[in-house]
C-alpha positions as CSV (number, residue, x, y, z in Angstrom):
1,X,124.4,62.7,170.3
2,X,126.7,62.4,173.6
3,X,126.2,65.7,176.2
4,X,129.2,66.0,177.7
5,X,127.5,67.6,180.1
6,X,126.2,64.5,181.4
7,X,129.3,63.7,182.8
8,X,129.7,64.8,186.2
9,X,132.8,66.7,186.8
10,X,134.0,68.1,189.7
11,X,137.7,70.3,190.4
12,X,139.9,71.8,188.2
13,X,139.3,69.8,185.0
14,X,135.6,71.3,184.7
15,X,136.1,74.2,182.7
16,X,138.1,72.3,180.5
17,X,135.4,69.9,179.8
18,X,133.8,71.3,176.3
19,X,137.2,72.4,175.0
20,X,138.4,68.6,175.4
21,X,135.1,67.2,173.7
22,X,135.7,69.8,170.5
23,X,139.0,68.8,170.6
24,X,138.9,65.0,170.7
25,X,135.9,65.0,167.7
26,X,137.7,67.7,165.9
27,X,140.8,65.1,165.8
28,X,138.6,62.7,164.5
29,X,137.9,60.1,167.7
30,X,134.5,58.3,167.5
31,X,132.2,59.7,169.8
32,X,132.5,56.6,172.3
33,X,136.0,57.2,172.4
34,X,135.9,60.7,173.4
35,X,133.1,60.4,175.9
36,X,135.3,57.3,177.5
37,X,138.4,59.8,177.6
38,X,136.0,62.2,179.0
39,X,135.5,60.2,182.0
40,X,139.2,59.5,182.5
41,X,139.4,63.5,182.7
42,X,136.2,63.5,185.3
43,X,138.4,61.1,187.3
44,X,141.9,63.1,187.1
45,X,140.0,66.3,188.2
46,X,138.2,64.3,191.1
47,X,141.9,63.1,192.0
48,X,143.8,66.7,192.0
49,X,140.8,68.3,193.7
50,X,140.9,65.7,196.3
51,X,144.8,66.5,197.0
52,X,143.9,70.2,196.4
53,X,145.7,70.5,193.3
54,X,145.3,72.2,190.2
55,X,146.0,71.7,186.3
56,X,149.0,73.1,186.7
57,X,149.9,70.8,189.1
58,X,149.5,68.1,187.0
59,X,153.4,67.2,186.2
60,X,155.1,64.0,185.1
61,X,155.5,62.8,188.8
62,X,151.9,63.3,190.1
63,X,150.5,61.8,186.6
64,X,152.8,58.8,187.7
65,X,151.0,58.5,191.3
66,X,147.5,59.2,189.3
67,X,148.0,55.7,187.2
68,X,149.4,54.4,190.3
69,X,146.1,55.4,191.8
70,X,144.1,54.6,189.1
71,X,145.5,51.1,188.9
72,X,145.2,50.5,192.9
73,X,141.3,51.3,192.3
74,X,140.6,48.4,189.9
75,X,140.4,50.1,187.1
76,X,140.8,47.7,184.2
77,X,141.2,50.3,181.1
78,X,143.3,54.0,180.8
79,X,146.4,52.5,183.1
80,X,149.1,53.8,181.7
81,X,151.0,57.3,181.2
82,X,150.1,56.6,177.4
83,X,146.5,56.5,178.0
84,X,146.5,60.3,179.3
85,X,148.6,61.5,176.5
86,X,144.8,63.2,174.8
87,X,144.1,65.1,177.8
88,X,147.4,66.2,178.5
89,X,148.0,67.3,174.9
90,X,145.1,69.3,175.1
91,X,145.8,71.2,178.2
92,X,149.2,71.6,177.6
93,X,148.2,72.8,174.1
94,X,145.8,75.5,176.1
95,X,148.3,76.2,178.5
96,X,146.7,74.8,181.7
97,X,149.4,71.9,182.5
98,X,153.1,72.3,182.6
99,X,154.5,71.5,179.2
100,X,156.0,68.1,178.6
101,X,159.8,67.7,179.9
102,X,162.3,67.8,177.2
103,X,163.7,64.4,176.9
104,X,167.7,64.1,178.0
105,X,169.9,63.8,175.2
106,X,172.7,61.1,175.6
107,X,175.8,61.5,173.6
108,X,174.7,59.1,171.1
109,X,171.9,61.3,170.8
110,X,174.0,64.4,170.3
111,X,175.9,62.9,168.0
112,X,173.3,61.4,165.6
113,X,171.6,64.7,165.9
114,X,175.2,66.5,164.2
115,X,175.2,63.5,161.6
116,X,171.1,64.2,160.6
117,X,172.2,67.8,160.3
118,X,175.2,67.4,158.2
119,X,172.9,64.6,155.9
120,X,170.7,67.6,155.8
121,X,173.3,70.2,154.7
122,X,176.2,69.0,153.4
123,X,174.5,66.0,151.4
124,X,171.1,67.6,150.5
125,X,169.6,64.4,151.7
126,X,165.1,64.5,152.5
127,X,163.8,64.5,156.0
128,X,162.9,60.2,155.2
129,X,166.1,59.7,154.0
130,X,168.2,61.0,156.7
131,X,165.9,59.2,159.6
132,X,166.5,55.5,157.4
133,X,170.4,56.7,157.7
134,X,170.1,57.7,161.4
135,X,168.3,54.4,162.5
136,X,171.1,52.2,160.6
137,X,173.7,54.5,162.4
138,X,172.0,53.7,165.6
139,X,171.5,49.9,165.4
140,X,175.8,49.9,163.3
141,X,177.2,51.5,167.0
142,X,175.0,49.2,169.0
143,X,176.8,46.3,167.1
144,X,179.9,47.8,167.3
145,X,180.1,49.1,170.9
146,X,176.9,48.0,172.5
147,X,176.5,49.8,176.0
148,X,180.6,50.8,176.0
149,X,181.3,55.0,175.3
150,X,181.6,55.1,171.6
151,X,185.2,54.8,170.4
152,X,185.9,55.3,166.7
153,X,189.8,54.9,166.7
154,X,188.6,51.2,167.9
155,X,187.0,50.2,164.6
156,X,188.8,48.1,162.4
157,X,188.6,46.8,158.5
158,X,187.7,43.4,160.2
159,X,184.9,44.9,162.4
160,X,183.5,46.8,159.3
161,X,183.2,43.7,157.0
162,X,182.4,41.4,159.7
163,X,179.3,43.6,159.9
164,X,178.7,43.8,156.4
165,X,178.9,39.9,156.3
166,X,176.1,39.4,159.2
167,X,173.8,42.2,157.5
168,X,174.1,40.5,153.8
169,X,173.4,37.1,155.4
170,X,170.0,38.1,156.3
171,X,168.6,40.9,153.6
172,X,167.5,41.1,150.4
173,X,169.9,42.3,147.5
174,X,168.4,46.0,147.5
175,X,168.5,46.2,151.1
176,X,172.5,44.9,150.8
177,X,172.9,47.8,148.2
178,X,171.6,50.6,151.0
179,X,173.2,49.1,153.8
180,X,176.6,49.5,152.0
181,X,175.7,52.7,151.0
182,X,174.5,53.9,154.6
183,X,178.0,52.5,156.3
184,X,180.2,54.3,153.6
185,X,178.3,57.4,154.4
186,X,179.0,56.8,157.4
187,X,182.7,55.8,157.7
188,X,183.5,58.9,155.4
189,X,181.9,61.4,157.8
190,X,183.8,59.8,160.9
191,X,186.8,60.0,159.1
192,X,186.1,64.2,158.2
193,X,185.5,64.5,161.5
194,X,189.0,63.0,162.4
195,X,188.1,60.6,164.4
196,X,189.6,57.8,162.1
197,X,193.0,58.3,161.0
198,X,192.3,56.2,158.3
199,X,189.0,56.2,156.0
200,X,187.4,52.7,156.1
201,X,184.6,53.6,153.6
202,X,187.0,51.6,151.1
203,X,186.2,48.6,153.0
204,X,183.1,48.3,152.5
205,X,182.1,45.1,150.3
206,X,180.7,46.0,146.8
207,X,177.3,44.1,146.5
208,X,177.7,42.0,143.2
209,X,174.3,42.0,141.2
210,X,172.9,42.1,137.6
211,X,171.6,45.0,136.0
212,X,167.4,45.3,136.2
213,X,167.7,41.7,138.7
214,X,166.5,43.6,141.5
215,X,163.5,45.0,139.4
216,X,159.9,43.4,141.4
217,X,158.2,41.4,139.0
218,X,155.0,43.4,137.8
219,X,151.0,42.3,138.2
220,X,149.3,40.5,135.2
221,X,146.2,42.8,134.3
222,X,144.2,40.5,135.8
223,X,146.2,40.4,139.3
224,X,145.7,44.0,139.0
225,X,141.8,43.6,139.1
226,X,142.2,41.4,142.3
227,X,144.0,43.6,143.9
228,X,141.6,46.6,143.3
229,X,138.8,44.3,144.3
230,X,140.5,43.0,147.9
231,X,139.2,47.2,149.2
232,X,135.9,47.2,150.0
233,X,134.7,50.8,148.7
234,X,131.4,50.8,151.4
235,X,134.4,51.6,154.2
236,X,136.2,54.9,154.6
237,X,139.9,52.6,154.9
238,X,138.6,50.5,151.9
239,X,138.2,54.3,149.4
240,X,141.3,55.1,151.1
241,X,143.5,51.8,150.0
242,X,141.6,51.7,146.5
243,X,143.3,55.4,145.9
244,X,146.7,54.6,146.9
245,X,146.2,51.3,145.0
246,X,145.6,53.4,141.7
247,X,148.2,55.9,142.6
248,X,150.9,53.4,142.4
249,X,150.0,51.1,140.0
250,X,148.4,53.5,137.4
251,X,151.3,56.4,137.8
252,X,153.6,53.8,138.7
253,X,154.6,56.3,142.2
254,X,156.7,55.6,144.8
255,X,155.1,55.1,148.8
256,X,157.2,58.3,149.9
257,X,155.5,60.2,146.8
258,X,152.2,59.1,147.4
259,X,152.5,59.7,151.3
260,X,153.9,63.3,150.6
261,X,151.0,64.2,148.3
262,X,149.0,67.0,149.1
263,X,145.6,68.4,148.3
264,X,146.8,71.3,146.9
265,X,149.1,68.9,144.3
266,X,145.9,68.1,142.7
267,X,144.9,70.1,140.3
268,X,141.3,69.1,138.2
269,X,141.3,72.0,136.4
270,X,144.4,70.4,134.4
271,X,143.7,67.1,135.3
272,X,147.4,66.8,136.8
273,X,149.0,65.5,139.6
274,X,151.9,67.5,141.3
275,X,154.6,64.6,142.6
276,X,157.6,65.4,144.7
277,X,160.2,62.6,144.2
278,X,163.4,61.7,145.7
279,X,166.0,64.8,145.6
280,X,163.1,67.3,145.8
281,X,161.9,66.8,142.2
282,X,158.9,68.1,141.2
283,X,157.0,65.7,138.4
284,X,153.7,66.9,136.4
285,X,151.4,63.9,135.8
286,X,148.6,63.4,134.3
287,X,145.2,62.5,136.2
288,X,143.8,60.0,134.2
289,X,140.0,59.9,134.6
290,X,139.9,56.7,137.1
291,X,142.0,58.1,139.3
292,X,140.6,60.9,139.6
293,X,137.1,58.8,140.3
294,X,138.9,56.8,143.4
295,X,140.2,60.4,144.8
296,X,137.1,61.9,144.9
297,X,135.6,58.9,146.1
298,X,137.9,58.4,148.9
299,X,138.4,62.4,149.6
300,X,134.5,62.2,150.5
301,X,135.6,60.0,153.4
302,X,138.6,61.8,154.2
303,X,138.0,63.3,157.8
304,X,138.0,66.7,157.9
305,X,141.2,68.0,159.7
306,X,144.1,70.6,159.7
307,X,146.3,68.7,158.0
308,X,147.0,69.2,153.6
309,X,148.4,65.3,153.0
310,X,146.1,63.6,151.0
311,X,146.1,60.5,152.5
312,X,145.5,60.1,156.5
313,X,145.7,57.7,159.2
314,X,141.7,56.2,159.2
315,X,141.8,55.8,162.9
316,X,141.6,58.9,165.4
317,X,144.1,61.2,165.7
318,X,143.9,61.3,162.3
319,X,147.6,61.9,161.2
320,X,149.7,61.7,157.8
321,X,150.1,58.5,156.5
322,X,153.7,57.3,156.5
323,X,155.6,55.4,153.2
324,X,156.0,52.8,155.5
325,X,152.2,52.2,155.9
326,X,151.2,52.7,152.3
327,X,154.0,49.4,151.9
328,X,152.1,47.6,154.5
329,X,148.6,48.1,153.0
330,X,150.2,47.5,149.7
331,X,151.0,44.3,151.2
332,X,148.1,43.3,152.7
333,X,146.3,44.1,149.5
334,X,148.5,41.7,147.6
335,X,147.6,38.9,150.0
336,X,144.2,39.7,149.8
337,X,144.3,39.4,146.1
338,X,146.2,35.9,146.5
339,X,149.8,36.6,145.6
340,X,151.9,35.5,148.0
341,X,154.9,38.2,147.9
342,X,155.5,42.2,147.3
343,X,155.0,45.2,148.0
344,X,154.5,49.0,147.3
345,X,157.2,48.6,144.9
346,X,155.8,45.7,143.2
């Protein structure tokens, strides 16, 4: 096992040096990693005590000179303001460096921050939800305005379903059918806020489909085996992807609901699964006995951390999973298996 003692540290870093090592393991990095981030501290220390500075010196402008240093020195690895963002979480998170500077909010910012809240309020919408909506209101005014100062009164019928027309061109029939729902949303809240004298949500293109066309295709049983088979079980990402694998095919669950699952939504006792679905409903399923085999499986690799979410990010800091992620590892799962197309929702 790595001393961290062996490192040599001198300056203001030093006492810090066994708090960081706890911290950095407890978060799940390999020990290389967090021996290799350990020497990055020994080498931030050496600079401020060379400048006689201290840790609470150690503000966004001097960490800009340190990589600036850092890189003049020929250092080929742990160049960037990124690379420092362990150690400075920790000693911010300790209270030795000054805390992080709040990032200026633009008026665009402001704005989308008022529209998230009334998503939030007025329309009930879920955290996921209401960032999807924000990022499409964010990429509709760069369309619309670009770099200009936001002017609603400016927006036309033509500008809306010239728009619509690009965005249909290039997306799939389901997308289509949450753009148009996103822009209305939007439109309709412009025009509350008076800032449209005349509603344009009305102008929005319907998106002409058949009922269940959009439906994905579903596996063959024996696509299904492949597909469990393409995660190898001897590695901690491997039990991990063979869970969420189950979860959704077995009890048919959404990404956000497998993602939001936490440990305390399992309950063996009952041999039932507590799922939170889309407008905060709460589903009882059963745990079917090979399910429950792949949990436990994978919950026996599952690094040991703060956080309740079931499924975590494999790779140090070990965070929460996102629905987007479990669609990606859905996908490369497919491929794995040798069919060509899908997704979590297939």
């Amino acid at each position: 096992m790595f001393d961290p003692a062996s490192i040599e540290f001198r300056g203001p870093l030093t006492p810090h040096v066994d708090g960081l090592w706890a911290n950095l393991i407890g978060q799940g990095y390999a020990p290389l990693s967090a021996r290799n981030l350990l020497y990055l501290a020994a080498h931030v220390s050496r600079w401020l005590d060379d400048r006689n500075l201290g840790v609470g010196n150690l503000d966004e402008e001097r960490i800009a000179k340190f990589v600036a240093h850092r890189r003049r020195q020929g250092y080929t690895a742990f160049r960037t303001n990124h690379a420092l963002e362990p150690l400075l979480h920790y000693l911010r998170g300790v209270g030795a460096a000054p805390p992080a500077p709040e990032p200026l909010e633009t008026p665009l910012d402001r704005w989308l921050r008022e529209y998230g809240e009334y998503l939030a309020e007025e329309r009930g919408l879920v955290s996921t939800t209401i960032r999807q909506y924000i990022d499409f209101t964010r990429r509709f005014v760069h369309a619309q305005f670009g770099s200009k100062t936001v002017d609603w009164r400016k927006l036309t019928a033509a500008d809306v379903t010239r728009f619509v027309s690009r965005e249909f061109q290039r997306s799939s029939i389901g997308q289509c059918k949450l753009t148009v729902t996103q822009l209305r949303s939007l439109l309709r809240y412009v025009h509350v806020r008076g800032w449209l004298a005349h509603e344009l949500a009305g102008c929005v293109p319907a998106v002409a489909s058949w009922r269940l066309a959009s439906l994905p295709r579903g596996l063959e049983p024996e696509q299904v085996e492949r597909v469990f088979a393409s995660c190898d079980s001897r590695t901690a990402v491997g039990c991990r992807d063979r869970a969420v694998l189950h979860l959704l095919v077995r009890l048919a669950l959404r990404a956000g609901e497998v993602a939001n699952l936490r440990l305390d939504d399992i309950d063996w006792r009952a041999a039932e699964l507590v799922v939170r679905g889309k407008g905060r409903r709460e589903s009882r399923l059963p745990l079917p006995h090979d399910i429950g085999e792949v949990l436990v499986a994978y919950l026996r690799t599952r690094p040991r951390v703060k956080f309740r979410e079931v499924f975590l990010c494999v790779r140090a800091p070990h965070r929460p999973i996102t629905p987007q992620a479990i669609s990606g590892l859905a996908g490369r799962a497919l491929r794995a298996a040798g069919i060509s197309t899908g997704s979590a929702h297939v």
